[in-house]
Each structure stands twice: as C-alpha cells, then as structure tokens.
N, C-alpha and C positions, 0 to 999 in steps of 0.2 A: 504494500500500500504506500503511496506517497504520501510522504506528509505534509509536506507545502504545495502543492500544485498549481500550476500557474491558470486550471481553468476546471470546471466541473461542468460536466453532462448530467444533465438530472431524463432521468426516463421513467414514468410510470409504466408498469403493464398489470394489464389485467384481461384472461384468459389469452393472452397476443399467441399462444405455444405452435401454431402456425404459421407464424411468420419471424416469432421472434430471434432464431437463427441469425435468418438476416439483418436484421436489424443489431445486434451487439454486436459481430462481426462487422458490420460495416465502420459502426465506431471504433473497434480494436484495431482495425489496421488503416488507422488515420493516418497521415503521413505525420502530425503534431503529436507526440505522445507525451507531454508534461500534461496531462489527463488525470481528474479521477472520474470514475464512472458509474454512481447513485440510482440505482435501480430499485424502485419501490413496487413490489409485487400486493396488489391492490386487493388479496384475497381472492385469489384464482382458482377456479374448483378442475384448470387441464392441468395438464404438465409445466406448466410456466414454472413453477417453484421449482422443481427436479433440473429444469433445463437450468435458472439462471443459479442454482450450484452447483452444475458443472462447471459453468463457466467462471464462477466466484476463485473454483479451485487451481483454475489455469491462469490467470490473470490476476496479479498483486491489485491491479487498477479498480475493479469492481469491488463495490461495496454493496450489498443486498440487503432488504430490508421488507422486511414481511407486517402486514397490519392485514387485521380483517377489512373485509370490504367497505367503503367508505366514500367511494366515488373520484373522478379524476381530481378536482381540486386539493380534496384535502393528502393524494398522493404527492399532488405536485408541491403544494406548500411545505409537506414534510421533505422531498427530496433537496427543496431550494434553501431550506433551514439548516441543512444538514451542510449543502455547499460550502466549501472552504477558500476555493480558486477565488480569484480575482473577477472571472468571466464564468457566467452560467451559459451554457448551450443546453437547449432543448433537445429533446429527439422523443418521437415516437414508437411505440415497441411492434408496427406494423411497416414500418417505413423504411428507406436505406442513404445514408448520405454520401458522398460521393467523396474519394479520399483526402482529397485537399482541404474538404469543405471546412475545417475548424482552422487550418493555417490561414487561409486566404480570410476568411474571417476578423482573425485573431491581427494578421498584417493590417488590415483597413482598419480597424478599431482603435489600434496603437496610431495611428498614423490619424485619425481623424476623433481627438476629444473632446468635440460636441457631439458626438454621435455617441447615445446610449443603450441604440437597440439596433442591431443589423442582420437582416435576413438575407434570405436570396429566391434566383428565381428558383421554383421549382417545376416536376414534371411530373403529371398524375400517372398513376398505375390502376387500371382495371380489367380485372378479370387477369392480372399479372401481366398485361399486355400495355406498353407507354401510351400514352395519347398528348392529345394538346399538352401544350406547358406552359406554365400562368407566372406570365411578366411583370410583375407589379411595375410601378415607378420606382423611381431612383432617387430623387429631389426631393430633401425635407419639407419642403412645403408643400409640395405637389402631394406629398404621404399624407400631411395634416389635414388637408382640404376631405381626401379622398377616407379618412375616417367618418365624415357624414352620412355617407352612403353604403361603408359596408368595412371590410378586414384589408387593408391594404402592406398587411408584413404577413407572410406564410410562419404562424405562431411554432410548430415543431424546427422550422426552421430556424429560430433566431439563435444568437449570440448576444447578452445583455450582460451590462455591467452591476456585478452584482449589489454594488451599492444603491444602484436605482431601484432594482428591487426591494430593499432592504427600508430604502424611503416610503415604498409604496406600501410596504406590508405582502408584497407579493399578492396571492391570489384572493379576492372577496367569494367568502362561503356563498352568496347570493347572486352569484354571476353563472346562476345552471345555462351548464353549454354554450354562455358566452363571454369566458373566463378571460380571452384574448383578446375581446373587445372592449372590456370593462378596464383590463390592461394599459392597452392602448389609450384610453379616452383619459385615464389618470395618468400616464406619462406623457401625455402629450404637454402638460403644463410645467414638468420639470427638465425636459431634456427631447433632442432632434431623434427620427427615425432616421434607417435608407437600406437598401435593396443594393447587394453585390448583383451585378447583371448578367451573371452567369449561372448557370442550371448547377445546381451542385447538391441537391437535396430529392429523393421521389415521393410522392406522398399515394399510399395505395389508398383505394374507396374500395371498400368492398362492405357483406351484408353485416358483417359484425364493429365495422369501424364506427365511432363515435358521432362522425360526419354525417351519417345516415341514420341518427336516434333522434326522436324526438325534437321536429320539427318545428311543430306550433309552438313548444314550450323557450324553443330559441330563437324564433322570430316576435315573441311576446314580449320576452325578458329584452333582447338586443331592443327594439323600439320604447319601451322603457327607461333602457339605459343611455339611449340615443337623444329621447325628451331632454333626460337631466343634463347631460352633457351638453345639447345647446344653449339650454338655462344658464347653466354655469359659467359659460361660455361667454355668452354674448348678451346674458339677462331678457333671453325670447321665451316666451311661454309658446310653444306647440303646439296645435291644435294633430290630436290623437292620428286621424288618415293623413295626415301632412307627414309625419314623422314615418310613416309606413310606408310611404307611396316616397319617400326619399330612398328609402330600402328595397321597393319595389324596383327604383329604374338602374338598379344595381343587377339584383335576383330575380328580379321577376314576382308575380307575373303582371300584366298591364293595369292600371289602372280601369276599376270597371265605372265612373261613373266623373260627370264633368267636373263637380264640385271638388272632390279628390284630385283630378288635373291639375283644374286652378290653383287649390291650396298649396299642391306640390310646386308647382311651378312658380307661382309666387317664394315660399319658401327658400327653393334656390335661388330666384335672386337676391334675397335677403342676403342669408349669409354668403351669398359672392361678398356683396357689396360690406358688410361687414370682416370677412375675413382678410379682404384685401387692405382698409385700413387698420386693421388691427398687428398683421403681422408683415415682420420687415424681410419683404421677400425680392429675390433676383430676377431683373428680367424676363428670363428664360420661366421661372415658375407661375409669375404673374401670368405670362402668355400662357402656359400649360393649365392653369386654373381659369382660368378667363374659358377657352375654347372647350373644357370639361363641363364647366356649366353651360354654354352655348347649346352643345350637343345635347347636354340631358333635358333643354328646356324645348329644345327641336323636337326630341324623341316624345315627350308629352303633347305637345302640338297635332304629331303624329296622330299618336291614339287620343284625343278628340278630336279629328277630324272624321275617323268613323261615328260620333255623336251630333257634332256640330259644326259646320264649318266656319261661321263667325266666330268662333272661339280659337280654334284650329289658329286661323291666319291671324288673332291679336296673337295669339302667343310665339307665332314663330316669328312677327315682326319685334316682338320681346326678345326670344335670342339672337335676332342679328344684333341689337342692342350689344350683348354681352360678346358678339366676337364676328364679324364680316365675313370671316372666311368660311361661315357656314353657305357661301353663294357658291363656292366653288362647287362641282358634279359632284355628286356624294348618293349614298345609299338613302339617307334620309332625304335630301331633297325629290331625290324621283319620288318616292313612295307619300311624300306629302303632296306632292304637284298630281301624282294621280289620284291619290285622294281625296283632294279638297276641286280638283277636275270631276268625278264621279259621282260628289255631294252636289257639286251645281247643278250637276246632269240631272241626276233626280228632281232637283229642285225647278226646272227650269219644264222639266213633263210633268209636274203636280202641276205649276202656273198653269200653263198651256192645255192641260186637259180641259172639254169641255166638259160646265156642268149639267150636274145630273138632278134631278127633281126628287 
C-alpha cells in the first residue's frame, strides 16, 4: 500500500462482477502509478467481493472496503473520505479508462490551477459494442452556461482536487441519481471546470447500469435542483415547466404545449442575458454561449410552429437577436421554413374554403 500517494481512485461497485475485471484492470495498468485505488463494494449479493480480493491480494495499491448496501452516494462519500492523494479520480466498476487517462489528467491539472475538476471526452459502450462519443466543451464558461441544461463533465470521468471536494462536503444524501449534478451546481461557485479533448474514458449503458434506473425520480430531483441553482444564482424564481423544458431541449422530449415554449424560451434569454454580465468570460466563450442559446431558442420556435405559427416566427426572430448566424443553411432553419411554410398553407385553405350553412 502506498502511503502518501500523489492521487486516489475512488470506485464504488455494487453487483459490477461482470464487468468489473475490466474495469480494475484498466486502472492497474495506468501508465501513472503513484495510485491508491479505494474500492467500496456496496453490499453485492454476485461475486464482486471474491473478485475485488483477488485483486486486493495482487496489488499493494487496492484498498477494499465492504459496507452493507447503502446506495451509490453514501459509497462514494465513504470512498472520497477515505482519499489521501492530493487528486481524486472517479471511475466506475462497469466502465474502462484508457491508459494515459490519469497522466494526461494529472499533467493538465498541475499545469492549469484554476481548474478544479477535469474530465474528458468519453465513448459509450452498448451491448459491449462503441458507439457515438460524447464531446462535451472545453471552455470554462462555455461548461458553466451548459450546466442549465443538463451534465456537461462525464462525472466517472473526472479528476478533482481533492480539497474542492472537501469544501463541498463531497456528495449530498439528497441528490438521488443526480449526485453529479448537484456536484457540479455547488462547485460551480468555488472553482473553473474543463474537458481534456480526447476520448480516454468508455462509459458502458447496459440493463443493470445506474444510467438506466429510475428515470422520473432523476428528472424530478435534477429540475429541483436546477430551480434552486438559478435562484441562487441569479435571484430568479422559476416557474416549474420552464425549468423542465430547459432540461427538455437538452434530453428531450419536445415541449408538448405553447405556454411551456414560451416560458422556456423566454427563460433562456434571461439567463443568457444575465450570465453574460455576471461572468468574466473570453471572447471565444461569449460567442460559444451566445450561439448555444441562439440555437436552443431556434429549436423551441421549431416545435411551436407545429402549434402556432405566430408564435413560431416571434420566437425565432428572438434568437436571431441572440446570434445572426443562425441565417446561415442549417438543419433548423429548413425544418422551420417548412414548417411555419405548411402552417400558412393550412391556414391560407381554412380562409379560402367556402362557407358552409
């Protein structure tokens, strides 16, 4: 076991024994090995415990730590309590990170000491098969904006300094299933995010990962937490589907009725317009946040123009407002131009019809 180590992995698992192989292996043979490696077996009724003292027995670096079942959170609190390193990395006991990933981490951290929390990109695995890979942004401000609308650091991914943790109190008991976001929305006020722009983490979805539990109870909770954080934020009270329908034009799915459009859509301009004086941002982010909310208030314009089309065209004349380059040819403008085209049309055979007695 090391005893000073310059970084700790904290890993909950709980029943992972199908995947978890891969997963401690891929941290064993990091190319960084000033490692300790905190493994909190969450009360697993497979093989998880047998497996992770095998491995306890081959590797000084692992520390294992068994509690009855108790849920992710209070594994991870106990894992990040236990931390000794200077840097806590995450990892998940179904996932694999890619061997550089804690060096190359560990190099940009040291090298950038406003940065508190540093993830990267990663590439989803299903059915054990890669698919797309989810690029977040890079720009600390571009990251803070894009917390209004959804998880903009790949949370198993990160590398955080453990003293920010430490400030935060690490995880809140009351952030079911959206432990990362509740995270994020309290470090966001003490210290910068950013995203390595390289794939160096996999993240698998499969029927037993946490990712796929309990939906409503983390779209309930996250727009809850989402209220309070712009309250806090910027002293806005939220109206309930406004806060939802910001989450919506993230995840989905469409907004089903005008009044939700509008409130959303008003919404984002709000906090553009607030975020942009509030924080002292680089050219390059202003334009990256500018043209984020352009598009998201495009995209609502969108779906009400299948409701209304007076509505429709105030609102997309609303985000040329927030960025011009939405005239350029794009996906959204065809699909508006035939849309708010197809409303008229209708519109123009109801006039026209003759009436009837």
């Amino acid at each position: 076991m090391i005893s000073n180590p310059k970084l700790s992995v904290v890993m909950p698992a709980y029943n992972a024994g199908a995947y978890l192989r891969d997963a401690v292996s891929s941290i064993l043979d990091q190319s960084f090995r000033d490692f300790e490696f905190i493994i909190v077996n969450d009360g697993s009724s497979d093989a998880t415990a047998s497996i992770l003292q095998e491995y306890e027995r081959i590797d000084s670096r692992i520390r294992v730590f068994h509690q009855e079942n108790q849920g992710m959170i209070a594994a991870l609190n106990r894992g990040c309590r236990l931390a000794r390193g200077k840097y806590i990395a995450r990892m998940d006991a179904d996932d694999i990170s890619y061997p550089d990933r804690l060096a190359k981490q560990l190099t940009y951290l040291e090298a950038h000491p406003a940065i508190g929390i540093l993830g990267t990109w990663v590439r989803k695995l299903k059915n054990d098969v890669p698919v797309e890979p989810w690029c977040p942004p890079t720009l600390p401000g571009v990251l803070r904006w894009e917390l209004f609308f959804g998880v903009s650091v790949a949370h198993p991914s990160i590398l955080m300094r453990r003293t920010i943790g430490e400030r935060l109190g690490f995880y809140r008991a009351d952030a079911l299933h959206v432990e990362d976001v509740d995270l994020w929305f309290r470090a966001s006020a003490i210290t910068e995010f950013s995203n390595l722009p390289e794939i160096l983490y996999e993240y698998r979805v499969w029927h037993g990962g946490t990712s796929q539990m309990d939906q409503q109870i983390r779209r309930e909770t996250h727009v809850r937490f989402l209220r309070d954080f712009i309250r806090y934020t910027f002293q806005i009270d939220v109206p309930l589907e406004a806060a939802l329908g910001l989450r919506q034009t993230r995840v989905g799915p469409r907004c089903q009725d005008l009044r939700q459009i509008r409130l959303t859509a008003s919404l984002v301009r709000t906090l553009h317009k607030h975020f942009l004086e509030k924080n002292d941002l680089s050219a390059k982010e202003r334009r990256e946040i500018s043209w984020d909310a352009a598009k998201r208030v495009a995209s609502l314009a969108l779906q009400a123009s299948r409701l209304d089309a007076g509505t429709s065209f105030s609102l997309f004349t609303q985000a040329l407002k927030l960025d011009y380059r939405l005239l350029a040819p794009s996906a959204i403008m065809r699909g508006l131009d035939r849309a708010i085209s197809d409303r008229m049309s209708q519109r123009l055979a109801v006039d026209s019809a003759p009436a009837t007695r």
